[in-house]
C-alpha positions as CSV (number, residue, x, y, z in Angstrom):
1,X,0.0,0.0,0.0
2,X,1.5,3.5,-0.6
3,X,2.5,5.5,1.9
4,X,1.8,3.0,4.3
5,X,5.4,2.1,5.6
6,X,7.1,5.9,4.8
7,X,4.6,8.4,7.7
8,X,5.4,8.0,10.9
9,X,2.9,6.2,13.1
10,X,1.2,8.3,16.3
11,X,2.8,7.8,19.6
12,X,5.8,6.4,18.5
13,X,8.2,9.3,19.2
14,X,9.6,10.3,15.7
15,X,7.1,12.9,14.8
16,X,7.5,16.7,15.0
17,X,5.2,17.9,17.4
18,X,5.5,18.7,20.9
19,X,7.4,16.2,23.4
20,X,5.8,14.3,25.9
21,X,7.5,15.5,28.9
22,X,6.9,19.6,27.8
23,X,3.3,18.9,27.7
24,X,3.2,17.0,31.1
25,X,5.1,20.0,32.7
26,X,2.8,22.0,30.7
27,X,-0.4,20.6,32.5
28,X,1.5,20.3,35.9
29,X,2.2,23.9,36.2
30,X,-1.3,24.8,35.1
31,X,-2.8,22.5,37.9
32,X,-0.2,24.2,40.1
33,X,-0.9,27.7,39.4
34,X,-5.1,26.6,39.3
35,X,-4.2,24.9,43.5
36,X,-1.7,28.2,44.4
37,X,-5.0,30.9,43.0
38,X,-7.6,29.0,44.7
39,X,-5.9,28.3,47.3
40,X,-5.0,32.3,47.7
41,X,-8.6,33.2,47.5
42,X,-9.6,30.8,50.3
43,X,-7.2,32.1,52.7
44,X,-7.8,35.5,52.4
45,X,-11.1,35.5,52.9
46,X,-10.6,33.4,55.9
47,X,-8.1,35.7,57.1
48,X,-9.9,38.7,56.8
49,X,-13.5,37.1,57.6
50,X,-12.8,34.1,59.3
51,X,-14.5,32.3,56.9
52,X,-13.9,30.4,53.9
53,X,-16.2,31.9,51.1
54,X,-19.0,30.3,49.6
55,X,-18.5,29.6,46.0
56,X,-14.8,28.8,45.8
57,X,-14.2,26.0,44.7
58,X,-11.1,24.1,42.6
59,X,-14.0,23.8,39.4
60,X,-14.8,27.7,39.4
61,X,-10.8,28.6,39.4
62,X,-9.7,28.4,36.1
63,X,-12.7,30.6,34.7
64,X,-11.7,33.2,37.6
65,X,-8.2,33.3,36.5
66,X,-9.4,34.2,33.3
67,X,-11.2,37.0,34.2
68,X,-8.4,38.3,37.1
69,X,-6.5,38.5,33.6
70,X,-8.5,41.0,32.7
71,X,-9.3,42.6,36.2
72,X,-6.8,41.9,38.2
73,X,-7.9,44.5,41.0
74,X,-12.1,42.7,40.5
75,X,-12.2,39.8,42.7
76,X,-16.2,40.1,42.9
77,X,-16.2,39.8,39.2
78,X,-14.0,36.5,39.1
79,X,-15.7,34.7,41.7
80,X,-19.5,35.8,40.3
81,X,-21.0,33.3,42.6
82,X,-19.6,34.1,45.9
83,X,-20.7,37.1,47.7
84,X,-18.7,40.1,47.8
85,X,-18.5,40.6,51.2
86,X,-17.1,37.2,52.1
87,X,-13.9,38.0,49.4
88,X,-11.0,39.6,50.6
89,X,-9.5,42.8,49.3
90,X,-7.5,42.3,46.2
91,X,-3.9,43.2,47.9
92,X,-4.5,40.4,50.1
93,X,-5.2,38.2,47.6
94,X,-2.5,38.9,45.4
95,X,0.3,38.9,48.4
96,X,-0.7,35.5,49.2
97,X,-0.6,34.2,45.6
98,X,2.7,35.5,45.1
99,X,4.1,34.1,48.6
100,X,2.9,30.9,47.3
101,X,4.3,30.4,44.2
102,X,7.7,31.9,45.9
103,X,7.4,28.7,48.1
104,X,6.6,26.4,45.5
105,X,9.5,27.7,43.0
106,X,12.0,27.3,46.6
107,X,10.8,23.9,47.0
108,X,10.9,23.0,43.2
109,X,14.5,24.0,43.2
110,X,15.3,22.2,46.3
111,X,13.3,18.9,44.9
112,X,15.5,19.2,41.7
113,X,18.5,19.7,43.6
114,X,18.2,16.5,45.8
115,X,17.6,14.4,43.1
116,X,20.6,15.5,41.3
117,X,22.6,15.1,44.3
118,X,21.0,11.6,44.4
119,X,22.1,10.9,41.0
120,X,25.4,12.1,41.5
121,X,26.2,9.7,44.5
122,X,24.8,6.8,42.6
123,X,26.9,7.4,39.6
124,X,29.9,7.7,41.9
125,X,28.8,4.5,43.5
126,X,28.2,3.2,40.6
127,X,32.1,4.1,39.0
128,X,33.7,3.2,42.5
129,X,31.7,-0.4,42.1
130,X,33.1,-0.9,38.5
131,X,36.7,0.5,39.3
132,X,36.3,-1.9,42.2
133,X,35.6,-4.9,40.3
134,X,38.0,-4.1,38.0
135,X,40.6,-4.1,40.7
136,X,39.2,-7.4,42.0
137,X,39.4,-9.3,38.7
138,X,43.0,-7.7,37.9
139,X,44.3,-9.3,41.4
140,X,42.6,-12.8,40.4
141,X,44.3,-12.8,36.8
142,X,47.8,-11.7,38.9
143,X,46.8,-14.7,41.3
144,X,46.4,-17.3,38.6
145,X,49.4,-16.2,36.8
146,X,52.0,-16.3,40.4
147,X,50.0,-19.5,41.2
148,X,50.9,-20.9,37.5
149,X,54.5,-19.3,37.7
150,X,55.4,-21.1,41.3
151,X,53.8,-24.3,40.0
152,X,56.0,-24.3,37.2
153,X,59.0,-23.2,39.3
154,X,58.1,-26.1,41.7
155,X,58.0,-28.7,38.9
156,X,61.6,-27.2,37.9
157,X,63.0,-27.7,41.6
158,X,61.5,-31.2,41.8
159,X,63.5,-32.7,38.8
160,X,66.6,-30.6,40.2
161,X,66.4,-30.9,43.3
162,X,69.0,-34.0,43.7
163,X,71.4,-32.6,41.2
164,X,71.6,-29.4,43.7
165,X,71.9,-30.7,46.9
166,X,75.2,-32.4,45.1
167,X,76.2,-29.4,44.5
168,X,75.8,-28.0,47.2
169,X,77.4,-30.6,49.2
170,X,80.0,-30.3,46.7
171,X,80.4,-26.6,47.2
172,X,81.0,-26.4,51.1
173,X,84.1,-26.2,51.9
174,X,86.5,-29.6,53.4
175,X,86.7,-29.7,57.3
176,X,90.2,-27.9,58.3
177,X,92.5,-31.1,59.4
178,X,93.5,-31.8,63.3
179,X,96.4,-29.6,63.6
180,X,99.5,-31.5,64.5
181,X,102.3,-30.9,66.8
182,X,105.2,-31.4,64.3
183,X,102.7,-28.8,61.1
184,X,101.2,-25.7,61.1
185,X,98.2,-25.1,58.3
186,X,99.5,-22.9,56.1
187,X,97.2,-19.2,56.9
188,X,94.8,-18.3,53.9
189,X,96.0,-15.2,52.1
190,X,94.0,-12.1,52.8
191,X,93.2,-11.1,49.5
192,X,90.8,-14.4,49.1
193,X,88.6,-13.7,51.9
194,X,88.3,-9.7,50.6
195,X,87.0,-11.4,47.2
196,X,84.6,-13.6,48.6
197,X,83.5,-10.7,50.6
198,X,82.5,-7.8,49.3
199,X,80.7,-6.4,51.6
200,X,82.2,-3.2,53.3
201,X,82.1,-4.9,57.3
202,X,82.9,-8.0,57.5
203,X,80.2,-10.7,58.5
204,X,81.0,-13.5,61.1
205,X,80.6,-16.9,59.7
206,X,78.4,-19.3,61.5
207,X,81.1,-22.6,61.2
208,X,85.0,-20.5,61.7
209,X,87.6,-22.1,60.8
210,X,90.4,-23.1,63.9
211,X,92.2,-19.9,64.7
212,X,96.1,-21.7,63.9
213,X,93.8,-21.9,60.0
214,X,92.5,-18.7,59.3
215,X,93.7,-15.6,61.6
216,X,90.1,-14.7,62.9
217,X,89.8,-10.5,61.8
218,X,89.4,-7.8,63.9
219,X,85.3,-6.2,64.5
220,X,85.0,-3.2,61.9
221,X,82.4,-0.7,63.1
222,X,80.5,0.2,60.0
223,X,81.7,3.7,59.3
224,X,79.6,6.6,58.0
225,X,80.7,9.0,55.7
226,X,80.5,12.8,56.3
227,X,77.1,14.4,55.4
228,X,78.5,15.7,52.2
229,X,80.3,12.2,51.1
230,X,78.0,9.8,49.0
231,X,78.2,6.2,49.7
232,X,77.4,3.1,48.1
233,X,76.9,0.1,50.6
234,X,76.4,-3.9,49.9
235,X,75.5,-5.8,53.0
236,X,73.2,-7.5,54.8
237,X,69.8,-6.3,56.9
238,X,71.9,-5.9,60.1
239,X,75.1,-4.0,58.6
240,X,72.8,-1.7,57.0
241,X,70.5,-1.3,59.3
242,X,73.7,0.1,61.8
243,X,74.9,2.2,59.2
244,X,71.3,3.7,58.6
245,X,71.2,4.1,61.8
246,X,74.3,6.2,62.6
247,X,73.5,8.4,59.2
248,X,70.3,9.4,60.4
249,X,71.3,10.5,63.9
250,X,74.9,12.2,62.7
251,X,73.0,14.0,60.0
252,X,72.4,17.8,60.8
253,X,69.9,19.4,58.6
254,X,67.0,17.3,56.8
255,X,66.9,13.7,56.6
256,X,64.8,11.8,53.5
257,X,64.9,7.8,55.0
258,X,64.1,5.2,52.5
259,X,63.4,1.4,54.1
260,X,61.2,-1.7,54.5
261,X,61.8,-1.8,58.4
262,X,59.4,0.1,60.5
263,X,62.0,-0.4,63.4
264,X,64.7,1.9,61.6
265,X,61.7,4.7,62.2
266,X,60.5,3.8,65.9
267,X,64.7,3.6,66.9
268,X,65.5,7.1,65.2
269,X,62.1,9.5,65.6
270,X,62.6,10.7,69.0
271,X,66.1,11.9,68.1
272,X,65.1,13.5,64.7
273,X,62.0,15.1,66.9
274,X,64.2,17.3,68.6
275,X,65.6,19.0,65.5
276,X,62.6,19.1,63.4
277,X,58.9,17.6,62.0
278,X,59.0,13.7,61.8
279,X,56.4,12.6,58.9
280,X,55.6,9.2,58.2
281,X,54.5,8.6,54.6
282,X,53.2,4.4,55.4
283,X,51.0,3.4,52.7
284,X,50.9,-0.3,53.9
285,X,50.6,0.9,57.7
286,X,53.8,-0.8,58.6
287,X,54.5,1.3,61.5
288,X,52.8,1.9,64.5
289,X,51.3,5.3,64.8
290,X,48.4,6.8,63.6
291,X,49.9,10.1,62.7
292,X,50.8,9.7,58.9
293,X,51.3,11.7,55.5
294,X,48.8,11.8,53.2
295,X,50.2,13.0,49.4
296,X,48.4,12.2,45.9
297,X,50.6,11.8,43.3
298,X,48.8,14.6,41.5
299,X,50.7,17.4,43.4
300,X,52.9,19.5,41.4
301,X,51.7,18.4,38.0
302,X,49.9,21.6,37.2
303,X,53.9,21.8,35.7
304,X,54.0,19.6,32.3
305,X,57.7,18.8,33.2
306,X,56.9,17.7,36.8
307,X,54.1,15.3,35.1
308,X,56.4,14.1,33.2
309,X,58.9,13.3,35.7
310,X,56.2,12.0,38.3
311,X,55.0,9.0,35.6
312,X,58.4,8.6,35.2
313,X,58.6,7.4,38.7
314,X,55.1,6.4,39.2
315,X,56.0,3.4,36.3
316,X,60.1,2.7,37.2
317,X,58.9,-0.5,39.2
318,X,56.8,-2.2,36.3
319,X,58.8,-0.4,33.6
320,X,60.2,-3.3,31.3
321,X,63.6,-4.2,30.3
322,X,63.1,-5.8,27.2
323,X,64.3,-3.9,24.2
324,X,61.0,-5.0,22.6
325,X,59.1,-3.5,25.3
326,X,60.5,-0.2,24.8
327,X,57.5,1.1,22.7
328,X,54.9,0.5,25.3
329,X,56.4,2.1,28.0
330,X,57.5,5.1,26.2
331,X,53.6,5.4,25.5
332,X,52.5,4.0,29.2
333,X,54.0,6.8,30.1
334,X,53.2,9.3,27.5
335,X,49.5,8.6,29.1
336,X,50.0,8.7,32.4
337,X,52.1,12.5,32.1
338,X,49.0,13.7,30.2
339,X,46.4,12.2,32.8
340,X,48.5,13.8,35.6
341,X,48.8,17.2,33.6
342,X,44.8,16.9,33.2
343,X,43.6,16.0,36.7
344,X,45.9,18.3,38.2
345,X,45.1,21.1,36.3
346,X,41.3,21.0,37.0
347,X,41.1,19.9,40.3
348,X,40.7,16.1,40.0
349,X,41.4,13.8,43.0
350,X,44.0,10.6,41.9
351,X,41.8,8.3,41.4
352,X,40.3,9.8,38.2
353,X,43.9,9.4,36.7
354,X,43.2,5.2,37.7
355,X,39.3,5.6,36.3
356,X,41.2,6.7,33.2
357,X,43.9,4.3,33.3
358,X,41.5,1.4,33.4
359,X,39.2,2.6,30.8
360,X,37.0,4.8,32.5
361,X,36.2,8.0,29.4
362,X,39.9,8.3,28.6
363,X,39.0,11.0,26.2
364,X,37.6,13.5,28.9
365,X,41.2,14.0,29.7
366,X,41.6,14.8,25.7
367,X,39.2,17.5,26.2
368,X,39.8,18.8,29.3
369,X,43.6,19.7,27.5
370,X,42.4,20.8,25.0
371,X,39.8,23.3,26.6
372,X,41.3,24.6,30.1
373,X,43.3,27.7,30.3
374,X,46.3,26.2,32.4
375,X,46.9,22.7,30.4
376,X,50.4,22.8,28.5
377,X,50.1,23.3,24.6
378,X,50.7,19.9,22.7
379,X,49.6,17.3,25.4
380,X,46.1,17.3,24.1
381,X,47.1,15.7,20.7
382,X,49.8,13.4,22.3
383,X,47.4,12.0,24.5
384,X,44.7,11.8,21.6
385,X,47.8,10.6,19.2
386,X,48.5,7.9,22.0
387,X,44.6,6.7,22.6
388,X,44.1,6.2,18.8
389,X,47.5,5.5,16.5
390,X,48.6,1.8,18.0
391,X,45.1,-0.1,19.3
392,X,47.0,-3.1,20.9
393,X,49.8,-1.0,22.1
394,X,47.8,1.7,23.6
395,X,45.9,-1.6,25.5
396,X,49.3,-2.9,26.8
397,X,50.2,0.8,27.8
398,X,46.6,0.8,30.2
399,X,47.7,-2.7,31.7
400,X,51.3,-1.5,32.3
401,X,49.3,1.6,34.0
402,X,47.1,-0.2,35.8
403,X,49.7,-2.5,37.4
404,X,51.3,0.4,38.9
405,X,48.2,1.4,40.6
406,X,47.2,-2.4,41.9
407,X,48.1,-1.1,45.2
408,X,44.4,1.6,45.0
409,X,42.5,-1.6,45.5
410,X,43.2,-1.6,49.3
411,X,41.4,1.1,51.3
412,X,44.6,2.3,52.8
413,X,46.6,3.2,50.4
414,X,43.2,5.3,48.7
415,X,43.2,7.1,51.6
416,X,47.1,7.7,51.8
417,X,46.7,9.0,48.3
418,X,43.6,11.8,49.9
419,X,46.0,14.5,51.0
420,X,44.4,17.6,53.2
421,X,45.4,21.2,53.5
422,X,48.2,20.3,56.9
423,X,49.6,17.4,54.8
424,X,50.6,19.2,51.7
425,X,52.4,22.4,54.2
426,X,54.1,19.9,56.1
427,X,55.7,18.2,53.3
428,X,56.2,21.6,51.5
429,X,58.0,23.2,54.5
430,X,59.9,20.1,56.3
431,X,63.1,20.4,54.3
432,X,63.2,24.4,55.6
433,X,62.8,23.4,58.7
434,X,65.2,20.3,59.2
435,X,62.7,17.7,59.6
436,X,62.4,14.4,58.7
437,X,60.4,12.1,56.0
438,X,60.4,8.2,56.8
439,X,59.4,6.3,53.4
440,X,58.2,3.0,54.5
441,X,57.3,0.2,52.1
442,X,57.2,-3.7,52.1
443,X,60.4,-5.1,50.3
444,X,59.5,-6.5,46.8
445,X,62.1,-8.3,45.0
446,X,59.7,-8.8,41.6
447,X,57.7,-5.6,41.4
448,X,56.9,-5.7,37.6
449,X,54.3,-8.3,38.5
450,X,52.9,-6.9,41.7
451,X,54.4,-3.6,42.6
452,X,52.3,-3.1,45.5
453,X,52.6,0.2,46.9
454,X,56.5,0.8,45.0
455,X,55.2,3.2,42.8
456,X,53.9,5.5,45.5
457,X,57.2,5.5,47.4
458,X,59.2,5.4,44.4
459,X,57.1,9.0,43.0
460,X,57.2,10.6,46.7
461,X,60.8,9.8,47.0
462,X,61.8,11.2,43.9
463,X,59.4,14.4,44.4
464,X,61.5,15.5,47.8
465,X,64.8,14.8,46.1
466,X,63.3,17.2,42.9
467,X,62.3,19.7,45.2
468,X,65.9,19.5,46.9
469,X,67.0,20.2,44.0
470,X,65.4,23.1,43.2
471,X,65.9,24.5,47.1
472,X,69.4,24.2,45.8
473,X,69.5,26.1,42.6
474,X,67.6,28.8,44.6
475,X,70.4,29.4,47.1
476,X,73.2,31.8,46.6
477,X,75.5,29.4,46.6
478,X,73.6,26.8,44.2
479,X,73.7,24.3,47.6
480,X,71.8,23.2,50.3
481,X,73.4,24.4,53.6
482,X,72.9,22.3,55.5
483,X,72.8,19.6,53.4
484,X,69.7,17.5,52.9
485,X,70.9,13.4,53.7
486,X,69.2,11.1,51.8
487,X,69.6,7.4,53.5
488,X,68.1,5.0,51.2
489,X,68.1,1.6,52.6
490,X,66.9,-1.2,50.5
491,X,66.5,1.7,47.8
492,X,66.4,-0.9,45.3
493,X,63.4,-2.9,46.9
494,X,61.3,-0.1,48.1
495,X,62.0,2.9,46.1
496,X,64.0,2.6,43.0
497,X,64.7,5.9,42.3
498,X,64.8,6.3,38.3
499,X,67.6,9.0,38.7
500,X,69.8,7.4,41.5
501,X,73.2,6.6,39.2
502,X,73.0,10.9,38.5
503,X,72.2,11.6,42.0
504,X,75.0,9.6,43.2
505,X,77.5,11.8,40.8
506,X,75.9,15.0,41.1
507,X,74.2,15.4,44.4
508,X,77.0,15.8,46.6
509,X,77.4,19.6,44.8
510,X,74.1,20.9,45.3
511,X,74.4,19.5,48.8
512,X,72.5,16.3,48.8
513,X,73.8,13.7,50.8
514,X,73.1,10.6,49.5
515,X,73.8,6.9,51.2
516,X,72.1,4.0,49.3
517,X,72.2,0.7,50.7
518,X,71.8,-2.9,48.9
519,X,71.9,-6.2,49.6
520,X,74.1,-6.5,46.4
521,X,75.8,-5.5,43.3
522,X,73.2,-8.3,41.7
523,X,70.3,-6.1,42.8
524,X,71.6,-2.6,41.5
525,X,72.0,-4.1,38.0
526,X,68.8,-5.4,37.9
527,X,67.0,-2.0,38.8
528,X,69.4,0.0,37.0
529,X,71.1,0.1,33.4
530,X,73.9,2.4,34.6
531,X,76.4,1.5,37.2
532,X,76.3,3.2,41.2
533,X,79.2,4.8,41.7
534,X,80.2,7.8,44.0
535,X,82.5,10.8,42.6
536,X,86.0,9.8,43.2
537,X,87.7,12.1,45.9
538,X,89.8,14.7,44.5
């Protein structure tokens, strides 16, 4: 039949006339101005008579509306039936109506307003439920895949396991012979023990050798360098937990401590007190007080170059090694500056950057770049360059991102990232006034499979030595007087600094201290590309 499939059908929405909802609104404010004038007309007459007047009624007020259009001052004329005596005068009557529909317009706006409130707090539920579950089923994938590594890892050990306890047996060393009365063991030269050794004190062994076998060493006492001498220290727990120690008392402006034992703070905080602030950035609550730092790692990045260097740090513990990988990290972080840059520049708390991160309108951050006064010029087309060139690249560059931030999934470490007003003076102003930053983390030999809170300690870390550094270039001098000591122990398995190698060569002329201790040589190379070494002394 013509015509019959091309017109569009009544009711179903795709005409031209007038929507739906304008002529509900239509009718409600009709009925509502119809309740508020007869309503008005009642009351005044009881107010002024006592009584309400015959002949008003909710049928007979839409024809007296009409005529109060016309006569506004003629009440008797719009309410024919009722006598004129019983109205009220026409002041009266119009003060009330237009008290009324004041009220009713309050209480409209206040009605509107709740429910958007309403709305708002379920959509943020409703994101903080998704970004939850996201978190939840990104720790179950991690959990399958360490629970599939150590099975595999455990089938290895069980067909090795005889071939290396022969080795091992084969490795320890032959019992030292009965000495005689007629020989003496020839001693063991000096120089062998110093290569099997390298640590910088000397560690007992548990099994010593006679004393006519091996002349038994005399007890070094770890020394500490001067505040303005770097030091590079290989040891174990105990040797550098002395030297950390002895650092942080000796040192005699502000102290930056980098660890993974809570006892290294609880030992040294009373004597640090006395010279200055203590603040506790603890994440994981390691350590026993209730009184620690807030910081988001959005602070500072209203700068493009801070951004920059802050997802710098933020990715150093999952960053990969692989040549192959070079691509994706280079873009991980290429996102992760701009989201920075973008949520710091418009007020945004840190967990929009991990909303972003895991999928969560990506693009807003595009616009928000592109649109606010303050963002840098460029980063709005890197990031869009970034979200659209490479697909499965720019999806490997979110995982790498949301890695880093596995740690947001515990409630602690969300509210360590929710800084207040006190937090952000007290870390702005502790280096000025010779305090004292503990940086507590859990010791993670494997972060680029579950960082846990490295990244946060790792960005902190890195923002108080940057801001060192620009204390310094401020000063007269181009120094920090007195110098700031940086004791970083178990750097490499808490904080990794990115720019440790240059702060170890550098640092000591713009008057920052630096003493990083590791377990081993083994563990700087694997952290770091380029060697740790201190300035040779002139």
């Amino acid at each position: 039949m013509a015509g019959s499939g091309g017109g569009a059908r009544p009711g179903d929405g795709k005409g031209g006339g007038i929507p739906d909802g304008l002529l509900i609104g239509l009718l409600a404010f009709l009925l509502g101005v119809t309740l508020v004038a007869w309503t008005a007309t009642g009351i005044a007459g009881l107010l002024a008579h006592g009584a309400w007047p015959d002949g008003v009624t909710l049928a007979e007020t839409p024809l007296a509306l009409r005529r109060l259009l016309a006569a506004p001052h003629d009440l008797p004329a719009a309410w024919p039936a009722t006598p004129p005596e019983e109205l009220s005068g026409y002041g009266l009557f119009w003060g009330l109506l237009i008290g009324e529909l004041m009220v009713f317009v309050v209480l409209t706006v206040f009605v509107m307003g709740v429910v958007t409130r309403w709305r708002a707090v379920r959509a943020d539920r409703r994101a903080e439920r998704t970004e939850r579950l996201a978190l939840l089923e990104q720790a179950r994938r991690q959990e399958r895949a360490q629970h599939r590594t150590q099975q595999g890892k455990a089938r290895t050990r069980g067909r090795r396991g005889k071939h290396e306890e022969y080795a091992y047996e084969a490795a320890l060393p032959a019992p030292a012979p009965e000495p005689h009365a007629g020989h003496r063991a020839a001693p063991v030269p000096a120089e062998n023990v110093t290569e099997t050794a390298p640590v910088a004190v000397a560690e007992p062994e548990t099994q010593p050798l006679p004393a006519a076998t091996v002349p038994v060493p005399a007890v070094i006492t770890p020394a500490v360098p001067s505040p303005r001498t770097p030091l590079v220290l290989y040891g174990p727990a105990a040797t550098r937990r002395a030297t950390a120690v002895e650092a942080i008392r000796e040192a005699e402006g502000p102290v930056l401590v980098v660890t993974s034992d809570p006892s290294l703070w609880a030992e040294t905080k009373d004597a640090r007190a006395k010279l200055g602030p203590v603040l506790v950035y603890d994440p994981g609550h390691l350590c026993d007080t209730p009184d620690r730092l807030h910081w988001a790692p959005t602070t500072g990045c209203e700068q493009a170059d801070r951004a920059a260097d802050r997802a710098n740090a933020l990715l150093a513990p999952v960053r990969p090694q692989a040549r192959v990988d070079v691509a994706t990290a280079d873009t991980a972080e290429t996102l992760l500056r701009c989201w920075l840059h973008a949520a710091a520049i418009d007020g945004r708390p840190f967990r929009q950057v991990h909303r972003w991160a895991i999928g969560g309108n990506a693009h807003e951050a595009v616009r928000l770049l592109r649109t606010h006064p303050k963002a840098a010029p460029g980063l709005a087309g890197l990031l869009e360059s970034a979200l659209t060139a490479h697909p499965e690249r720019r999806e490997m560059a979110q995982e790498l991102t949301v890695r880093a931030f596995g740690a947001l999934a515990s409630v602690h470490v969300r509210d360590a990232c929710t800084p207040n007003r006190a937090d952000a003076l007290a870390l702005d102003s502790f280096a000025n006034e010779g305090g004292s930053l503990y940086v507590v983390g859990e010791s993670i030999e494997t972060p680029r499979s579950g960082p846990g809170t490295m990244p946060l300690l790792t960005a902190l870390a890195s923002d108080v030595v940057e801001h060192g550094r620009r204390m310094a270039a401020r000063s007269s001098d181009g120094r920090l007087d007195p110098p700031m000591t940086l004791v970083l122990d178990d750097v490499a398995a808490v904080a990794p600094l990115p720019r440790l190698p240059e702060l170890l060569r550098s640092g000591q002329t713009q008057g920052l201290a630096t003493i990083a201790l590791l377990r081993s040589p083994e563990q700087a190379r694997s952290r770091w590309t380029q060697p740790l070494r201190t300035p040779s002394p002139l």
